[in-house]
FIGU-658504 format. One record per atom (N, C-alpha, C, O): x, y, z; residue in three letters. Coordinates in steps of 0.1 Angstrom, whole numbers, plus 5000, padded with zeros to 4 digits. Layout:
REM residues N
XYZALA ...
END
This chain:
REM residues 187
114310707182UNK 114310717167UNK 112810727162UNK 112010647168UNK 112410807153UNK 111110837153UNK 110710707140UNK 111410657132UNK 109210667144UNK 108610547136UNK 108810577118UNK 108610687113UNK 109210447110UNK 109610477096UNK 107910507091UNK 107110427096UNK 107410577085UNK 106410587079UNK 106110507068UNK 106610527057UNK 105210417070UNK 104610337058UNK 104210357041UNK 103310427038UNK 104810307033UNK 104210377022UNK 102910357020UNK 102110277024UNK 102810487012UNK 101210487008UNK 101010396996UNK 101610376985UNK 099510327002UNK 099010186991UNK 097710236991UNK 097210267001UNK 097010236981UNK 095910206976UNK 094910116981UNK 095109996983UNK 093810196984UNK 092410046987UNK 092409976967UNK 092309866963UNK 092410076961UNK 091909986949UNK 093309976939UNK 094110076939UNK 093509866931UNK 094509856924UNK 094509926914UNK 093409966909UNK 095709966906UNK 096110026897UNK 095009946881UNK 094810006870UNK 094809866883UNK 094509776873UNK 092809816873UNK 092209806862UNK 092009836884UNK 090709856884UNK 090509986879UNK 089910026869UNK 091410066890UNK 090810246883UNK 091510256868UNK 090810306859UNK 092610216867UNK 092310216852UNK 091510196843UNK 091510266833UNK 090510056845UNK 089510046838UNK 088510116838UNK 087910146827UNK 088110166851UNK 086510256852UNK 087310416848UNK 086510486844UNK 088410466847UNK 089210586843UNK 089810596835UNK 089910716832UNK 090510516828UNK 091410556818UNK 092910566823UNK 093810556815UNK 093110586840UNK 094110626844UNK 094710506855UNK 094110426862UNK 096210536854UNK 096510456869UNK 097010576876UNK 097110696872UNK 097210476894UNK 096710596902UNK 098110686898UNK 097910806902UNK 099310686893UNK 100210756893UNK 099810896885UNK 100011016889UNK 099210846873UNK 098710936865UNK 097711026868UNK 097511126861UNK 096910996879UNK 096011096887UNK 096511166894UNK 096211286894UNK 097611106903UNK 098511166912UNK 099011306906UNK 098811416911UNK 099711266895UNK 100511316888UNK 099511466883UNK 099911586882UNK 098111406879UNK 097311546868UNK 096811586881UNK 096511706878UNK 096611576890UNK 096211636902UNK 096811746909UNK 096311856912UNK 098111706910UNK 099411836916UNK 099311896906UNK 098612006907UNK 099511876898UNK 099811976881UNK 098412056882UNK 098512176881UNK 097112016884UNK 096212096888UNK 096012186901UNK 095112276903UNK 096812146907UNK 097012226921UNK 096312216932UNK 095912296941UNK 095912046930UNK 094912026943UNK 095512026954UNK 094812036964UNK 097012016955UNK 097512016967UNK 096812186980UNK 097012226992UNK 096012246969UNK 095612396978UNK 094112366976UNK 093412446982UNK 093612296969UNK 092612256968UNK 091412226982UNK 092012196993UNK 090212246982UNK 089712156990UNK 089112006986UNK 089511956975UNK 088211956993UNK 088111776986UNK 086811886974UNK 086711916962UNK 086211916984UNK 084811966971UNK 085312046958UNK 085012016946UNK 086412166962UNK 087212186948UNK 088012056936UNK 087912056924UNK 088411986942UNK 089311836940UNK 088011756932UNK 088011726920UNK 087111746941UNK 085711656928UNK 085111776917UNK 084311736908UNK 085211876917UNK 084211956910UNK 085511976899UNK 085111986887UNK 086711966902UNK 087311966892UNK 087811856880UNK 088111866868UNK 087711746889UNK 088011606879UNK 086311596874UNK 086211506866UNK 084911666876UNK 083911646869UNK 083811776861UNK 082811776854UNK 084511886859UNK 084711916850UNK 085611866836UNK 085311836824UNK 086811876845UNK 088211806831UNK 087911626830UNK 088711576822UNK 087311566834UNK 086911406833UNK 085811346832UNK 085611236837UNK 084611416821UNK 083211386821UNK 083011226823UNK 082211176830UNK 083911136814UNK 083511056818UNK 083910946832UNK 083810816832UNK 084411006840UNK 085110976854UNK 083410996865UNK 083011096870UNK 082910866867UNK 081410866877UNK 081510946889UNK 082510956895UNK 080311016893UNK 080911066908UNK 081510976918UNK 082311036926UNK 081310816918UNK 081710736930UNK 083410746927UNK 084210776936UNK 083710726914UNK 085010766913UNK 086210876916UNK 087410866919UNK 085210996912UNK 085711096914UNK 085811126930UNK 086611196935UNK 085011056935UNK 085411036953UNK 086710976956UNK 087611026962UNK 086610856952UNK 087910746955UNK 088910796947UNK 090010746952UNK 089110886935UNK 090410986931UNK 090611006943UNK 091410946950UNK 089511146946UNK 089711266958UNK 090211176971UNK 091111206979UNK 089611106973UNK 090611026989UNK 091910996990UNK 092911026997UNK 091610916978UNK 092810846975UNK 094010936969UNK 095210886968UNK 093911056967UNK 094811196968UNK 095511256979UNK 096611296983UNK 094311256983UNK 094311317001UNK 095311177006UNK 096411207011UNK 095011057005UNK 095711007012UNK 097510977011UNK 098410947018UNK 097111016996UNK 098710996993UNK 099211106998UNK 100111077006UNK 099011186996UNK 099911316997UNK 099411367013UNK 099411487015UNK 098911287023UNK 099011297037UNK 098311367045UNK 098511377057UNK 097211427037UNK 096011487043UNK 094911407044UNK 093811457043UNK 095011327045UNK 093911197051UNK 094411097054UNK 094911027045UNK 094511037067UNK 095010897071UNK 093810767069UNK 092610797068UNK 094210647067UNK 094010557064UNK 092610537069UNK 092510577081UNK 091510497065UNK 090010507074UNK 089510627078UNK 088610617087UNK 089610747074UNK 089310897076UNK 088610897063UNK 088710857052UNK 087510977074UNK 086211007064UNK 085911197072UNK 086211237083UNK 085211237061UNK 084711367071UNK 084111357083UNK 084411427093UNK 083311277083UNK 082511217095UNK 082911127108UNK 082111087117UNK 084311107105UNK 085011037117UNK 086010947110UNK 086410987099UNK 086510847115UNK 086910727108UNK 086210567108UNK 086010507118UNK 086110527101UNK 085710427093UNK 086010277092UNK 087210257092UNK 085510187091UNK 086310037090UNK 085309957082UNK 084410027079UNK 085409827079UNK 084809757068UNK 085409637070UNK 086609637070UNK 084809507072UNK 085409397077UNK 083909277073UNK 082809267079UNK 084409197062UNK 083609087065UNK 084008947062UNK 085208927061UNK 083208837059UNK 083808717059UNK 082408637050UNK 081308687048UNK 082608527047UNK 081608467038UNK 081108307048UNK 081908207050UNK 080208297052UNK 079908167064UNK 079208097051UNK 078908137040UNK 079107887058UNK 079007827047UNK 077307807050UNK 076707707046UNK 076607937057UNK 075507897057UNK 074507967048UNK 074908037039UNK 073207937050UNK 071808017043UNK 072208147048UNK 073108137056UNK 071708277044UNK 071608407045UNK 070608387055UNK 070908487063UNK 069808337059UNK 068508367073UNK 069008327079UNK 068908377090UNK 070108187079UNK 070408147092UNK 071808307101UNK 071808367112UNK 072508297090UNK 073508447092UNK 072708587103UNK 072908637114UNK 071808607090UNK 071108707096UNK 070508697110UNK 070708787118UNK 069508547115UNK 069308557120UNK 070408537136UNK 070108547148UNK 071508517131UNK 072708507142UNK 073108637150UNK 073408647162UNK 072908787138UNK 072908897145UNK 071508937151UNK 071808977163UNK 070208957149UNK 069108947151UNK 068908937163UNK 068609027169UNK 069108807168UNK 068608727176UNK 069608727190UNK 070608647191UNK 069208817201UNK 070108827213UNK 070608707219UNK 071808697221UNK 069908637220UNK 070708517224UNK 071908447216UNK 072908407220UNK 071408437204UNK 072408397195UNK 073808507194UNK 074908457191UNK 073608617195UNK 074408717195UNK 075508707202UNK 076708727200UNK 074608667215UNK 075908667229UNK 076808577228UNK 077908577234UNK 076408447217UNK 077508327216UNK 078808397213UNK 080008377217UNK 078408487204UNK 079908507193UNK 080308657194UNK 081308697188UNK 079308757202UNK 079108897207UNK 079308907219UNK 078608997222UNK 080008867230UNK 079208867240UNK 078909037247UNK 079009117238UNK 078609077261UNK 078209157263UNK 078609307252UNK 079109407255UNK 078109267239UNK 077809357233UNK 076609447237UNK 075709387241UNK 076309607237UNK 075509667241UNK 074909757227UNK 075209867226UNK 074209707218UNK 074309757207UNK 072509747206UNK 071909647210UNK 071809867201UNK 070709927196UNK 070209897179UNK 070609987170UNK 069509787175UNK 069309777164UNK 068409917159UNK 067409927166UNK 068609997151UNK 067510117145UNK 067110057134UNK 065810057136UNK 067210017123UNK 066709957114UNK 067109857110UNK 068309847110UNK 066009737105UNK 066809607100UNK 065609547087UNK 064509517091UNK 066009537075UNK 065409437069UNK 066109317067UNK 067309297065UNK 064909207069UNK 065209107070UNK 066209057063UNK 066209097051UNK 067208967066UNK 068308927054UNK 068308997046UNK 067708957036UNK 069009127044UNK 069309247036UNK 070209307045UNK 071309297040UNK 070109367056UNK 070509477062UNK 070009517078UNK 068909527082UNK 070909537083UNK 070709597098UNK 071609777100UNK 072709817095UNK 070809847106UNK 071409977111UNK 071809977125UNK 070809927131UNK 072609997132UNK 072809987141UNK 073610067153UNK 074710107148UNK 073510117167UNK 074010207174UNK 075110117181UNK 074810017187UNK 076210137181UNK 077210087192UNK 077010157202UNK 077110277201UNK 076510087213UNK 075710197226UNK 077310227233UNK 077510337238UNK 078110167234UNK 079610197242UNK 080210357237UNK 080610437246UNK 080010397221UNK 080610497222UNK 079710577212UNK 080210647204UNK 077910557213UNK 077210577199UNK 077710607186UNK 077210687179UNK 078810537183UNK 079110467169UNK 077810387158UNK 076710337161UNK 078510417147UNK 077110357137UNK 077610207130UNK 078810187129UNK 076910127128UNK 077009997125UNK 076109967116UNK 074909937119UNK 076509967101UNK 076009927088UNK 076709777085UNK 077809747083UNK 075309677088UNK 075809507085UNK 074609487074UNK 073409527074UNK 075509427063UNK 074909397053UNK 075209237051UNK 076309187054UNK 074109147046UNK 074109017038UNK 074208997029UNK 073309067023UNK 075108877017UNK 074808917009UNK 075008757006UNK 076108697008UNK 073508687000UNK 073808526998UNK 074708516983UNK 074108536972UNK 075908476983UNK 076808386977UNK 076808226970UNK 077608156963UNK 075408196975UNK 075108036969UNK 073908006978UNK 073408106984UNK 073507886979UNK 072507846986UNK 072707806999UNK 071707807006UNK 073907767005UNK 074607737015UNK 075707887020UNK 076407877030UNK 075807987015UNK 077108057014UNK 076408197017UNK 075308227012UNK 077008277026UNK 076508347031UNK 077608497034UNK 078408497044UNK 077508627023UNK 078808707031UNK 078608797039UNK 077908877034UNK 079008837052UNK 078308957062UNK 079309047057UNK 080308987052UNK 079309207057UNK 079709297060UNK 079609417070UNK 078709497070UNK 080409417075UNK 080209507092UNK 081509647081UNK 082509647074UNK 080309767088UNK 081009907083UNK 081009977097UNK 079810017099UNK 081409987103UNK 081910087117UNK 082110177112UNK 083010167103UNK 081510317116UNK 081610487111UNK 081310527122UNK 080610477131UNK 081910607123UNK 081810797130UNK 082910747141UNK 083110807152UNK 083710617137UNK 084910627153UNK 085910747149UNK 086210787138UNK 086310807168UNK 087010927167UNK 088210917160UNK 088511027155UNK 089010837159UNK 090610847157UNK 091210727147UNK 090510637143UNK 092510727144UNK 092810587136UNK 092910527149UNK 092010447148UNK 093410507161UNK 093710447167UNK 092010337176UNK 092010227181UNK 091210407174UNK 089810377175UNK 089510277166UNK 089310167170UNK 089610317149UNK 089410227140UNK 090310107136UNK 089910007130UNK 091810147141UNK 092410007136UNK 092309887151UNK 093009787151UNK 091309927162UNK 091409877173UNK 089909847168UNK 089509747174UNK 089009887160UNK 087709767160UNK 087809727148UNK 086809657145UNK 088709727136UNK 088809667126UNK 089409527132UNK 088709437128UNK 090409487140UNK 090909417150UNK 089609307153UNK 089309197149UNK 088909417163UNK 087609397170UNK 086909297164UNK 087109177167UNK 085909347152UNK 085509327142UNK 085709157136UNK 085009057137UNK 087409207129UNK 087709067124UNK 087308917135UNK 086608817134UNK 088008977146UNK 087708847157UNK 086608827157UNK 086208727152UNK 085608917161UNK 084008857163UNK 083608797151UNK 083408677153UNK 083508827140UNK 083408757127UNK 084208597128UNK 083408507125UNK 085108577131UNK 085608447132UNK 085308367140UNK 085508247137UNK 084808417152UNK 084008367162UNK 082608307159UNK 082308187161UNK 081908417153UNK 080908397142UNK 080908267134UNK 080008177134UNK 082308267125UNK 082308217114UNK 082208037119UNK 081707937114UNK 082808057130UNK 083307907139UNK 082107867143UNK 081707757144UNK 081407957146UNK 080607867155UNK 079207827144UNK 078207777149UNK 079207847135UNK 077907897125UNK 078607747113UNK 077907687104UNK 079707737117UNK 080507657107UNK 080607507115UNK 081007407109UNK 080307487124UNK 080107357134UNK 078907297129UNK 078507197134UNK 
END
């Protein structure tokens, strides 16, 4: 018996894009088909909601266009043009340098990373690291972001993995190491 298909949910609620659009997502859905994006491409799909939607921002007019694609089944869940995608973070109860310095710092890494094989390319201090996943040169955007004087939130973005089955297997990944993180930074 073949698997029931999940319905389609939204990353953002009906209650946000309505405020930055005017619209909930049905009503996009809805002016969308009726415009005939279903033949559409994504660049036709944005060029046209910045036409008929001046005041709809470009970051918006993206998150329409995905979030179209996604409903109507021409984009799976974490698909981006450039691969598939994931986003996973957590808030530790420490300083931002201590955080930062947890990824930073190889030794400290291996506590809660272990034989991670990973290529820092750019990093500002407590702000941001760029980073190569050397296993399948995958890209790794970790961001900090201090929450209080004690409070500290990381964000790990994994891009360019090949497949959903790639991405819901380091979104997985991801969460554990983070909690690993979070445990041992929380002792």
């Amino acid at each position: 018996m073949p698997e029931a298909k999940k319905p389609f949910k939204p990353r953002v609620s009906d209650e946000a894009v309505e405020a930055r659009t005017g619209k909930v997502w049905r009503e996009w859905l809805k002016a969308l088909d009726d415009a005939g994006a279903r033949k559409m491409t994504r660049k036709e799909i944005i060029t046209w909601l910045g036409e008929h939607y001046r005041n709809v921002t470009p970051w918006w007019q993206q998150m329409i266009t995905v979030t179209y694609e996604q409903a109507r089944g021409r984009r799976e869940e974490h698909q981006q043009p450039s691969g598939y995608e994931i986003s996973v973070s957590r808030t530790v109860p420490v300083t931002v340098g201590t955080l930062y310095d947890a990824w930073q710092d190889g030794k400290s890494r291996d506590k809660w990373l272990p034989k991670a094989m990973l290529t820092v390319r750019k990093a500002t201090k407590n702000k941001s690291m760029r980073i190569t996943w050397e296993k399948d040169g995958t890209n790794l955007d970790v961001n900090f972001y201090k929450k209080g004087p004690q409070k500290t939130q990381v964000a790990v973005q994994h891009s360019r993995l090949p497949d959903k089955k790639a991405a819901d297997r380091m979104k997985a990944y991801w969460g554990e190491a983070l909690d690993r993180l979070k445990a041992i930074l929380s002792d």
